[in-house]
C-alpha positions in Angstrom: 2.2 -9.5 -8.7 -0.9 -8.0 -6.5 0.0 -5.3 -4.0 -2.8 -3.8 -1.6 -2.1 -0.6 -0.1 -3.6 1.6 2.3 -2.9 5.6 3.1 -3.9 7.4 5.6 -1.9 10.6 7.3 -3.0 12.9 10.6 -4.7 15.4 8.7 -6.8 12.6 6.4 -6.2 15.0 3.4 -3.7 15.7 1.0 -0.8 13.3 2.0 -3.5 10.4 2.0 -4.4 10.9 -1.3 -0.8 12.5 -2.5 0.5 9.0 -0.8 -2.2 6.8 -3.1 -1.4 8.7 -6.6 2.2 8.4 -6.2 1.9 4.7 -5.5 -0.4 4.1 -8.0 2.0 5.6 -10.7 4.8 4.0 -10.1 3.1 0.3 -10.1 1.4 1.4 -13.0 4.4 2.0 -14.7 5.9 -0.9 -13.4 2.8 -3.4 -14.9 2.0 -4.1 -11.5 -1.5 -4.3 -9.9 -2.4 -2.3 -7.4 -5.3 -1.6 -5.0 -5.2 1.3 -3.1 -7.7 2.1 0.3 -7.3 5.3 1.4 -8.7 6.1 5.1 -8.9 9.9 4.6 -10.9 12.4 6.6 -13.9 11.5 4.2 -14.0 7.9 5.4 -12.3 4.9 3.7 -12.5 4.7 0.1 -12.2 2.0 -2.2 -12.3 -0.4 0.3 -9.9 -3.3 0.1 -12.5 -6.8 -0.1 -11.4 -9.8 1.2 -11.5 -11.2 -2.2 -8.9 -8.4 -2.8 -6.7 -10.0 0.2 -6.8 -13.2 -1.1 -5.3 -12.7 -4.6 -2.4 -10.1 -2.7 1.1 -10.9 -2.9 2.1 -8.3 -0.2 0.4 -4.9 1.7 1.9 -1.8 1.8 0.7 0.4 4.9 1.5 4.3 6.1 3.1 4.0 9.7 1.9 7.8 10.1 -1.9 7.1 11.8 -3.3 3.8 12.8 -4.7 2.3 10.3 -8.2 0.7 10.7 -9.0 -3.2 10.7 -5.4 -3.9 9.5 -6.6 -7.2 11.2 -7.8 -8.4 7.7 -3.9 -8.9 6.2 -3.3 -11.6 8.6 -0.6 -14.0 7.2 0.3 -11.4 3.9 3.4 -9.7 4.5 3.3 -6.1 5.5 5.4 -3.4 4.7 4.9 -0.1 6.8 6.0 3.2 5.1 5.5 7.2 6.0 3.2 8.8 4.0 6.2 11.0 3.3 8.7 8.4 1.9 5.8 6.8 -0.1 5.1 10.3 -2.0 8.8 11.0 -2.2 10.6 7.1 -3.3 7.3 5.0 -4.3 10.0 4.0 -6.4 12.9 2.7 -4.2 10.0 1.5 -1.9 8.9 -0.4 -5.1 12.3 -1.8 -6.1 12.1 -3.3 -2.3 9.0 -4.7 -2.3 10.0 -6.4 -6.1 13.2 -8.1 -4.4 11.4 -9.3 -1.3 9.0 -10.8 -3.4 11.4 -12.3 -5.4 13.7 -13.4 -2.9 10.8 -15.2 -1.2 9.5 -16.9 -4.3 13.2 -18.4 -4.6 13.6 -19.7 -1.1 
């Protein structure tokens, strides 16, 4: 499993990056890999590629501030979290994203 994420919040500081390591942790733990843009108030870093897009099982996106060129995850499924929930229950977010993915390999 591939996820893609990108963080972002209204100040384009902490909770961006607070958002990314928390993510990054869990899917680490987890054995899954991860890519993780962060639109912060230093410009985007570690830009997601569309090389990056095409290996991507699902992208996980902060609802909290409009994420730039969000354009590029046409036909991927999208899940849109607050920065809040994803610092707080990467976990449970996680679990959900898992059984989706699961669920849709089934069917």
């Amino acid at each position: 499993m591939k996820i893609l994420a990108v963080t972002s919040c209204p100040s384009g500081v902490a909770h961006t990056y607070m958002s990314a390591e928390a993510l990054e942790k869990e899917a680490k733990a987890r054995g899954i890999e991860i890519k993780i843009e962060t639109q912060g108030s230093i410009g985007t870093e570690n830009k997601i590629t569309m090389d990056d897009v095409k290996k991507a099982d699902v992208v996980i996106l902060t609802k909290d501030m409009g994420i730039k060129d969000t354009d590029r995850f046409a036909g991927l499924p999208v899940v849109k979290v607050r920065v809040d929930d994803l610092i707080k229950h990467s976990n449970t977010i996680l679990d959900k994203v898992e059984a989706f993915l699961k669920d849709r390999k089934q069917s």
